[in-house]
C-alpha positions in Angstrom: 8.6 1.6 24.8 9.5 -1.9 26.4 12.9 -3.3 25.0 12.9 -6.8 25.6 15.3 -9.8 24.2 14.9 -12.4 21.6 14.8 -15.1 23.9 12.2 -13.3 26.7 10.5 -12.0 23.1 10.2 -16.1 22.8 9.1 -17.4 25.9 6.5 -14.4 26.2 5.5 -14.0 22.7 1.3 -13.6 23.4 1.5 -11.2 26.0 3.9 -8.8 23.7 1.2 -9.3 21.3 -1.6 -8.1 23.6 1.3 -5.0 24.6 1.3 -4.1 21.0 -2.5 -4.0 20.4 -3.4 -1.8 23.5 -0.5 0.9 21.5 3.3 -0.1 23.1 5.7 -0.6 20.7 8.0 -3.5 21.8 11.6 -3.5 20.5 13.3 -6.8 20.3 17.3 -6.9 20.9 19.8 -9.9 19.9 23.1 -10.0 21.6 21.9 -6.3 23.3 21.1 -4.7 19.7 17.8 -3.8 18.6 17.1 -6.1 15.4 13.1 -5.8 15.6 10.0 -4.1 16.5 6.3 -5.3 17.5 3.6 -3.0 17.1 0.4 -3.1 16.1 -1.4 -3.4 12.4 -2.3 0.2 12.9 1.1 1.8 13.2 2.2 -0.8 10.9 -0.3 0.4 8.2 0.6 3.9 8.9 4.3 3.1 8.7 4.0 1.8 5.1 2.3 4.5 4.2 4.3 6.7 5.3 7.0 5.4 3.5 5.1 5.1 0.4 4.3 8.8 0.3 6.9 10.8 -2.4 7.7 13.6 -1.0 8.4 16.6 -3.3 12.1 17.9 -3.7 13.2 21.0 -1.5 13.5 23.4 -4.8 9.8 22.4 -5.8 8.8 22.9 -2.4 10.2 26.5 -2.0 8.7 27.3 -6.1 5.0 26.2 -4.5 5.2 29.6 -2.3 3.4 32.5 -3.1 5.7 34.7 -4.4 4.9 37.8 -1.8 6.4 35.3 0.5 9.8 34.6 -1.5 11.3 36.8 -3.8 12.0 34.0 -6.4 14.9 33.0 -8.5 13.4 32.1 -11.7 16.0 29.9 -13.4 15.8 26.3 -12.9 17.3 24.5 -9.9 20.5 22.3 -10.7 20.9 18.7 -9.8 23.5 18.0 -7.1 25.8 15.3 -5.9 26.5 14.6 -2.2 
């Protein structure tokens, strides 16, 4: 991964773009921080859908095993705070 900053990201802005479509993912930093990342539509796409994806709670993970795997507690899970 190439970490580059804002102002090199500036002056070299097409060539980061041809990095990013040949797979690199380019990281931007202002005042030595990373603010920003360049990559390409692909891992973009999959990055959004990743994100988009609801993922099922730990309790109704554990219930969807057979239950010769997990000998199961059968009353309902409880809500928590943390």
């Amino acid at each position: 991964m190439l970490t580059i900053t804002l102002r090199e990201a500036k002056a070299g802005f097409s060539s980061l773009v041809d990095k990013a479509l040949k797979g690199e993912f380019v990281t931007i930093t202002r005042h030595g921080k990373p603010v920003a990342a360049l990559v390409s539509i692909e891992a973009a796409d999959a990055g959004r859908r990743a994100m988009g994806r609801k993922r099922p709670s730990l309790a109704s993970y554990l219930q969807s095993f057979p239950d010769e795997v997990l000998t199961r507690n059968v009353s309902p899970s409880r809500d928590v705070d943390l």
